[in-house]
C-alpha positions as CSV (number, residue, x, y, z in Angstrom):
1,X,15.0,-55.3,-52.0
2,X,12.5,-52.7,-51.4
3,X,11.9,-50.0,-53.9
4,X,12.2,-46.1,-53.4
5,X,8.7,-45.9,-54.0
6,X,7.7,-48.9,-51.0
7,X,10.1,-47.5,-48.9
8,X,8.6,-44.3,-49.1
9,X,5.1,-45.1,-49.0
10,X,5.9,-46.8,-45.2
11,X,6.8,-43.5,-44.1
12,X,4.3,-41.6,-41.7
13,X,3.5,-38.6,-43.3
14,X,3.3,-36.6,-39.9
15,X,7.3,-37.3,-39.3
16,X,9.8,-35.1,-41.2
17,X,11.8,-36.7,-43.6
18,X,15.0,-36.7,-45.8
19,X,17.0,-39.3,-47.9
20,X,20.4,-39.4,-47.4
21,X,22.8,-41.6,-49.6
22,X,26.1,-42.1,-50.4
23,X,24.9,-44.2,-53.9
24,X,23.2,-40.5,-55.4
25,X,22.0,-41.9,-58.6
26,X,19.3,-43.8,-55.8
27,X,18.5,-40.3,-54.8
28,X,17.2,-39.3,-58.1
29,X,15.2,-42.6,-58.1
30,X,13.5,-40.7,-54.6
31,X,13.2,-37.5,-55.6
32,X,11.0,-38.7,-58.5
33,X,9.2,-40.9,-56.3
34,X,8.7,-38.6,-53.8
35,X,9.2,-35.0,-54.7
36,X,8.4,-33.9,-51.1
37,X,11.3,-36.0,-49.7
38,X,14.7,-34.0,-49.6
39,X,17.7,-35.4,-50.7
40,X,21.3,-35.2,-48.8
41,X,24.2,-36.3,-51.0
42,X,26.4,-38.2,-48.3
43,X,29.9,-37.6,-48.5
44,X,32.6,-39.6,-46.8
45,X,35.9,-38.5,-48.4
46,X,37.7,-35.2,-49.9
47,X,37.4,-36.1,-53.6
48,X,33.7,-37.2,-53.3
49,X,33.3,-33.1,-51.2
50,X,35.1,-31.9,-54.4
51,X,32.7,-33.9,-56.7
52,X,29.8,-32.4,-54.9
53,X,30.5,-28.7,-55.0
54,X,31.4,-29.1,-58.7
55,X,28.4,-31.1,-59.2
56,X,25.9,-28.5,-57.2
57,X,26.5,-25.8,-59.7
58,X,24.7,-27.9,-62.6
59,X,22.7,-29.8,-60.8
60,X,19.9,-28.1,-57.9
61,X,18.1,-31.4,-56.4
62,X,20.2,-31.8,-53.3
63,X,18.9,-29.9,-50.7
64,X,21.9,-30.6,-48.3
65,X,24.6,-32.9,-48.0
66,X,25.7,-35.6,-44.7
67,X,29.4,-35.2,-44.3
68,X,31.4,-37.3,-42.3
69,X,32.4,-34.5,-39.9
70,X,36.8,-34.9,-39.9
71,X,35.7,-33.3,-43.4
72,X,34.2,-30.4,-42.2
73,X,36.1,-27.3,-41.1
74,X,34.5,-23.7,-41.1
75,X,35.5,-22.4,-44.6
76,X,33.7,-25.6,-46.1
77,X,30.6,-25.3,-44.3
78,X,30.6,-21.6,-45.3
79,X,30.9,-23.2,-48.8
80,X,28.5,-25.5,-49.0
81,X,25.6,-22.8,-47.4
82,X,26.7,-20.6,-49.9
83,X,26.2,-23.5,-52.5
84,X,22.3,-23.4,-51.1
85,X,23.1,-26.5,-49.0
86,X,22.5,-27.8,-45.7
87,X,24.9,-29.7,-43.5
88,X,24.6,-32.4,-41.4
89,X,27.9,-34.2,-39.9
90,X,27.9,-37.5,-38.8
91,X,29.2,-39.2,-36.9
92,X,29.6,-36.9,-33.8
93,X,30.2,-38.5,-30.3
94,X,32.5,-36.3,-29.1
95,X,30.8,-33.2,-26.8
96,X,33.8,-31.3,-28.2
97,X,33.8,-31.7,-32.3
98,X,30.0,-31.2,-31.5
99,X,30.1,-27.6,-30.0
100,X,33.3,-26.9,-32.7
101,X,30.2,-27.6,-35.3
102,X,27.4,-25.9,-34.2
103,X,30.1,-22.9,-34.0
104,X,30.8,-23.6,-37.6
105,X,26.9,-23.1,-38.5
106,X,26.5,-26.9,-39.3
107,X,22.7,-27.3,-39.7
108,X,22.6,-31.1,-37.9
109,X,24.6,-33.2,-36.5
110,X,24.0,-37.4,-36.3
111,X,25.0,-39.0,-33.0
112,X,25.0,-42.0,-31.1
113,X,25.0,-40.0,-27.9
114,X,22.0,-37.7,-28.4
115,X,21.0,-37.1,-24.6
116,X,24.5,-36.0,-23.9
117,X,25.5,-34.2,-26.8
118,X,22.3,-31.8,-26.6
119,X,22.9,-31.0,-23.3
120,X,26.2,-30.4,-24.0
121,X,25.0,-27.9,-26.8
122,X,22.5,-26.4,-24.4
123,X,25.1,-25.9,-21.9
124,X,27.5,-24.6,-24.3
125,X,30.4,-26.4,-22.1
């Protein structure tokens, strides 16, 4: 198993960065290692969203969070930028949940279709 600090150290400094995890006590094992890294607390169900906005008002290391994106609707993106985070949704294949998104103010969105979902964007279809 490789450690935070390995993993980290194989990482080009030129080529931005963030950790994203589902496990956040690892996250606090890479923010120590690597200050500079940002951390994303991922969250894949309603409880675990819950957890996080509770959590966020004791505890300032994430700097965003990845959120499976059926999760995500306007008022809760609203939410968690007012909470100081970002939001990334994932995963987004669909060229219509990804314009709903961006519309929402979501910050990134994960894809296996990048080509086609940035045109998409771009086009604003």
């Amino acid at each position: 198993m490789t450690s935070a600090r390995s993993a980290v150290e194989l990482i080009d400094t030129v080529t931005p960065v963030l950790a994203s995890s589902q496990f956040w006590p690892i996250l606090r094992k890479v923010a120590t290692s690597a200050p500079s890294i940002p951390v994303y607390y991922s969250v894949d169900v309603e409880a675990k969203l819950d957890l996080l906005f509770s959590l966020r008002r004791r505890d300032p290391l994430p700097a965003g969070t990845s959120c499976r994106h059926e999760l995500l609707t306007a008022d809760v993106v609203r939410r968690l930028h007012e909470a100081g985070l970002a939001v990334v949704a994932w995963t987004v294949d669909d060229e219509a949940r990804a314009l709903e998104l961006a519309a929402m103010g979501v910050d990134a969105i994960t894809t296996h279709r990048p080509a086609e979902l940035k045109r998409a964007l771009e086009d604003g279809r």
